[in-house]
C-alpha positions as CSV (number, residue, x, y, z in Angstrom):
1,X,172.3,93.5,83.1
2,X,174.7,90.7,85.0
3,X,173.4,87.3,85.6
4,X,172.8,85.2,88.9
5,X,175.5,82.9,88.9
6,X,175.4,80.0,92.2
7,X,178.9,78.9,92.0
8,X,179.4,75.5,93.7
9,X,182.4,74.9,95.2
10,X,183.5,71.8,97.5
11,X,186.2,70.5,99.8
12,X,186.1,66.7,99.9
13,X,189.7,65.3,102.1
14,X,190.0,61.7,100.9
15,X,192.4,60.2,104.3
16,X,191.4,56.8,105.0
17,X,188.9,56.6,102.3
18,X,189.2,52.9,101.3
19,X,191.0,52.5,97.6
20,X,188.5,51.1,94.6
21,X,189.3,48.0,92.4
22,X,191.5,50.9,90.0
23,X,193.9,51.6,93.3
24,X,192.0,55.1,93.3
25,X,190.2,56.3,96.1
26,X,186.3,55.2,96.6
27,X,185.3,58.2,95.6
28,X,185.1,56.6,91.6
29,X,182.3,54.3,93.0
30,X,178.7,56.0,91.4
31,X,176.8,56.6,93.9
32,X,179.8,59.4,94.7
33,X,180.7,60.2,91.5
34,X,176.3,61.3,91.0
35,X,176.9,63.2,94.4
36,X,180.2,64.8,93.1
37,X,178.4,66.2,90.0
38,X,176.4,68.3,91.6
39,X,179.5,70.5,92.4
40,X,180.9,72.8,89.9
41,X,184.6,73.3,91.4
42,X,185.5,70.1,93.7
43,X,189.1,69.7,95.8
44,X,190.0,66.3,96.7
45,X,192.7,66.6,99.5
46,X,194.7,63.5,100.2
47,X,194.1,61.8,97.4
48,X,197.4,59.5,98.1
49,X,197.4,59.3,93.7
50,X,199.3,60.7,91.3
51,X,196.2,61.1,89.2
52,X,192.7,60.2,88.0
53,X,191.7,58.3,84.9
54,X,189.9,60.4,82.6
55,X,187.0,58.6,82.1
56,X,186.2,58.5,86.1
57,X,184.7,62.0,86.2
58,X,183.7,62.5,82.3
59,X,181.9,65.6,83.3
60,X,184.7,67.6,84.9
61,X,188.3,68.6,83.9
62,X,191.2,67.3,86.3
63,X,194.0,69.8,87.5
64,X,196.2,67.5,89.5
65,X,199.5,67.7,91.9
66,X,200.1,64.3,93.2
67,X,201.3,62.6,95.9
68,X,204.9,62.8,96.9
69,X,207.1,59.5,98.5
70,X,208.5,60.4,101.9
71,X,212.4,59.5,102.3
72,X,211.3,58.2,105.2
73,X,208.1,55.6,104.7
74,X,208.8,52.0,104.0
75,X,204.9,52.0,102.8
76,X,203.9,52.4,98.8
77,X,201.2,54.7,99.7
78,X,202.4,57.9,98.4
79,X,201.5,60.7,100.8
80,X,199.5,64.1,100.5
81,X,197.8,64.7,96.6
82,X,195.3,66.9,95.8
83,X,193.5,67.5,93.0
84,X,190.3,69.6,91.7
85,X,187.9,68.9,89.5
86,X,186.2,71.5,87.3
87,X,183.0,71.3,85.2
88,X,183.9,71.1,81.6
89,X,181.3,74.1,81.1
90,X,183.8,76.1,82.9
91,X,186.7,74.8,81.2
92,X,187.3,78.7,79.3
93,X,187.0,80.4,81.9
94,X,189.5,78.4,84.6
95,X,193.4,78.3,84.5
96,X,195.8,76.7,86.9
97,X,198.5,79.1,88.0
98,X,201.8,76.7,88.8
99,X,203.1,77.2,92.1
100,X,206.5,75.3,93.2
101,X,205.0,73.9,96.5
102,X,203.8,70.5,97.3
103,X,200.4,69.8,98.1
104,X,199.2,73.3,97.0
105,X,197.5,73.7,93.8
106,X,196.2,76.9,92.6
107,X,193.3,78.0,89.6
108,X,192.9,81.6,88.6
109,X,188.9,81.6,88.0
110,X,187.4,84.3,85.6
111,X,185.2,86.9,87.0
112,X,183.0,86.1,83.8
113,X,182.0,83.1,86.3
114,X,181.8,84.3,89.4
115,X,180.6,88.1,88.9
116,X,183.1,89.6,90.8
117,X,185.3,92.9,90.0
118,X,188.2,90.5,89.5
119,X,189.3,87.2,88.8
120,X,189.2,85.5,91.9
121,X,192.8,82.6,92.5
122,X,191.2,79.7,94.5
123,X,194.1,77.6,96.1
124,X,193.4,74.3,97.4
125,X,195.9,73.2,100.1
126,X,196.8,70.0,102.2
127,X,199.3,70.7,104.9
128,X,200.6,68.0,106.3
129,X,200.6,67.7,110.6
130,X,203.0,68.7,113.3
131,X,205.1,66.0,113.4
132,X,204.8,64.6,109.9
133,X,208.3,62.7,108.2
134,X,207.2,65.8,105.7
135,X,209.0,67.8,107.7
136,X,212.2,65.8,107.7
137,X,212.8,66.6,104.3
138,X,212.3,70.1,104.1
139,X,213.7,73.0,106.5
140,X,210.2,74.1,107.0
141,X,208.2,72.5,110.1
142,X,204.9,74.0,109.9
143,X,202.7,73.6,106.7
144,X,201.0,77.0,107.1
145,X,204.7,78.7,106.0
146,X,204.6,77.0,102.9
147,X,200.6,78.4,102.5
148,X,202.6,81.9,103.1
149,X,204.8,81.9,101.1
150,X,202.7,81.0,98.2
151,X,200.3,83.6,99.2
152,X,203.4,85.9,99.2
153,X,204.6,84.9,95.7
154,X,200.4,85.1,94.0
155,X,200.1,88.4,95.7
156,X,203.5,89.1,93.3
157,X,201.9,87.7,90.7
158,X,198.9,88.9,90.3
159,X,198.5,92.0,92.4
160,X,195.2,92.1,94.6
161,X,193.3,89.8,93.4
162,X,191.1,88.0,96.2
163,X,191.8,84.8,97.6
164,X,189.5,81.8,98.2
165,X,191.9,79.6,100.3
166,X,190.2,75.8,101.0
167,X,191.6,72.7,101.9
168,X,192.8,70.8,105.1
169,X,194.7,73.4,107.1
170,X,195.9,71.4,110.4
171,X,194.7,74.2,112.1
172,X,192.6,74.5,115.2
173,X,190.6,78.1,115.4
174,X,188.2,77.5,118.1
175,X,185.4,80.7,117.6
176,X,188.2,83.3,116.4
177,X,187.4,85.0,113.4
178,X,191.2,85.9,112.4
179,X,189.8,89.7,112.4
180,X,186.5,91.3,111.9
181,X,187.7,94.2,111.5
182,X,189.1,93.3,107.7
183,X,185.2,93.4,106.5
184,X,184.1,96.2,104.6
185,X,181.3,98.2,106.1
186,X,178.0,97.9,105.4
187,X,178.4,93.9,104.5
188,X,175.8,92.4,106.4
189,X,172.9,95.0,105.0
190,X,172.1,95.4,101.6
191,X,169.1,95.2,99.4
192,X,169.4,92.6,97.6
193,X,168.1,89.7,99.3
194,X,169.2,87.0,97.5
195,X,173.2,88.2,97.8
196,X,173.0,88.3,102.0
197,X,169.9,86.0,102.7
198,X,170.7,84.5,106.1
199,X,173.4,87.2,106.8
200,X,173.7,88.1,110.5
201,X,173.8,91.2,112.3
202,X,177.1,90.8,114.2
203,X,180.4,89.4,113.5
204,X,180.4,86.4,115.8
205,X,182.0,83.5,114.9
206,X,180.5,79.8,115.9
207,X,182.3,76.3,116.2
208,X,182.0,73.5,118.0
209,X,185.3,73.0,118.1
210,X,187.0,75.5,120.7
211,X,190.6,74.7,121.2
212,X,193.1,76.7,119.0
213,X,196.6,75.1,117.9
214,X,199.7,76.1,117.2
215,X,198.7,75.8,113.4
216,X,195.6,77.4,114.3
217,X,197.5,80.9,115.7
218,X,199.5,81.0,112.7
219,X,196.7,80.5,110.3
220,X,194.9,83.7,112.7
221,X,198.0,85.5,112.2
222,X,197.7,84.9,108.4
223,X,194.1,86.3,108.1
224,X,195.4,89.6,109.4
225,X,198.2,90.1,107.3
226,X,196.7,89.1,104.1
227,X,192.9,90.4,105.0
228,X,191.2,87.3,104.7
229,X,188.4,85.6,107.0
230,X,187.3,82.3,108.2
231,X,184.1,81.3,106.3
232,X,183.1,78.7,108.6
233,X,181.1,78.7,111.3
234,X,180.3,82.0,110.2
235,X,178.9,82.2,106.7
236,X,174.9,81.3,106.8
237,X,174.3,77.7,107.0
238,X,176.7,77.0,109.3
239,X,175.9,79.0,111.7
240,X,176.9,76.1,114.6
241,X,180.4,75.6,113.6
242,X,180.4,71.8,112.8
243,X,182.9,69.5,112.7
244,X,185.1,68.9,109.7
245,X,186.8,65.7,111.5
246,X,184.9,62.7,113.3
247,X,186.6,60.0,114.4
248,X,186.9,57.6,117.1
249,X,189.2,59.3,118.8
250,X,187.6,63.1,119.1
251,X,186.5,65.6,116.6
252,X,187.6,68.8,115.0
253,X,186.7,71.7,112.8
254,X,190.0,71.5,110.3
255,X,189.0,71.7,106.9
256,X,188.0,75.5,106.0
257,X,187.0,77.8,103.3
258,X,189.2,81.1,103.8
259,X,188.1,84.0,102.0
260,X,189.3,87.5,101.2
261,X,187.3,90.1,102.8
262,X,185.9,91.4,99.2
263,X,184.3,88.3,98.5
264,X,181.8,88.0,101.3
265,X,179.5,90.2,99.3
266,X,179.7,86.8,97.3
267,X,179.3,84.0,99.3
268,X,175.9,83.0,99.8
269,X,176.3,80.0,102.1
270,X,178.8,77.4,103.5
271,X,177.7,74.0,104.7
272,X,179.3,70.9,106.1
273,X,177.5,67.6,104.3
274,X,176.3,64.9,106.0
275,X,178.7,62.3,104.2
276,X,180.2,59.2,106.3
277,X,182.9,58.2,103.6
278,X,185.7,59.3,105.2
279,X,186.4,61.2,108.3
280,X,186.8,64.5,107.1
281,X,183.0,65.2,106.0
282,X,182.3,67.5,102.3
283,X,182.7,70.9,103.1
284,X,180.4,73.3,100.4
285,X,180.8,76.8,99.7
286,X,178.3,78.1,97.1
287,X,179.2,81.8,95.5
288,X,176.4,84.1,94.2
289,X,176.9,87.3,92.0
290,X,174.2,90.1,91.5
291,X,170.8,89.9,90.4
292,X,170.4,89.8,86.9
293,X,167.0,88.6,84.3
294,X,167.4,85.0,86.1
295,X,169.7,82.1,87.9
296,X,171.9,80.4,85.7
297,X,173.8,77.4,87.8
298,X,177.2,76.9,86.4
């Protein structure tokens, strides 16, 4: 008989996060690194490094692509970085894929962890915004190609295997759902309650941001061609829509969980934390497989 697995897994976008005594990022101070460990799979977006010191997250393994110096900024920061963090528990049963794409980094996780038919490729993106000096040194001007093409080149790879796509996306959605009609029928009823507590009985999407961008249309466009759906604002527990992005200057929902449609039998909740650290606030989306003899948290 399977196990209950409750898969953590965590979006966390570091911009203008004030750097510790080690030049890092204050997310090495405790009282975040205590709140950190209680994730299983975290992405750090924009983590302006080219790496972590191993001892700064002693309970997690560290899959890095790091920030990259613009031709064009006269500042040392190096720009863009992200990097996940992975339990040590789970160490077996995750592998990074390389991908040849900055700012994109990509782990194949075993279906041993999160109960599902497949191995399931969790990419964790930062694209940078319109108008970035990015852009100047590329031929590309919008991030969300780059997302594609990887997509494009996995979907090579490795066939069908279902996408969990997380990260800041630059992209502006407002209440669209990129397509309903990609779920499978009969996903909001089942009888196993603890697999689709909380599920809905339409497919309404919520957010309180309503404006789409141009980033936003492409990443719509992108959920119908590859089948995949916009987790927030949709999934139970946050069923508002909340803000990602809260600044001075006006909010935004820009950070998102984007799922392939056979994982929603899987996804038991997303929520966005209540964390004032930066201005892109945690982002959590916990998996959960069948019912088994009892709940194992991994």
């Amino acid at each position: 008989m399977q196990r209950q697995v409750s898969l953590q897994t965590h979006i966390w976008i570091l911009t203008d996060v004030p750097a510790g005594p080690t030049g890092c990022p204050v997310c090495t101070e405790d009282s975040i690194r205590s709140f950190l460990g209680e994730h299983d799979i975290i992405l750090l977006v924009e983590t302006f490094a080219s790496g972590f010191p191993d001892h700064l997250f002693p309970l997690f393994d560290s899959y890095n692509v790091p920030g990259i110096k613009l031709s064009d900024t006269t500042s040392g920061r190096l720009s863009g970085g992200v990097t996940f963090l992975v339990r040590k528990s789970l160490s077996s049963s995750v592998e990074q894929v390389p991908v040849e794409y900055d700012n994109i980094i990509v782990l194949k996780v075993s279906r041993e962890v999160t109960v599902t038919p497949t191995d399931v490729l969790v990419v964790g993106v930062y694209l940078p915004p319109a108008g970035s000096d990015y852009y100047k040194d590329t031929e590309i001007d919008n991030g969300l190609l780059i997302l594609e093409l990887c997509v494009i080149d996995l979907l090579e790879k490795f066939g069908d295997l279902p996408f969990v796509i997380c990260g800041d996306l630059i992209a502006r959605t407002g209440c669209e759902t990129g397509s309903a009609s990609v779920l499978p029928d009969g996903i909001f009823s089942t009888d196993d309650d603890d697999n689709a507590s909380g599920w809905k009985d339409d497919m309404t999407r919520h957010s309180k941001d309503v404006n789409v961008n141009a980033f936003g249309r492409y990443l719509l466009n992108l959920c119908e061609q590859f089948e995949l759906f916009i987790a927030n604002g949709f999934l139970p527990g946050d069923e508002a829509g909340d803000f990602t992005y809260i600044s001075n200057s006006g909010c935004s929902t820009i950070d998102y969980f984007v799922i392939s449609r056979t994982l929603f039998s899987y996804s038991k909740s997303l929520k966005v934390l209540p964390r004032v650290e930066s201005k892109h606030v945690p982002v959590r989306l916990q998996w959960i497989g069948p019912v088994g003899t009892g709940a194992v948290r991994v």
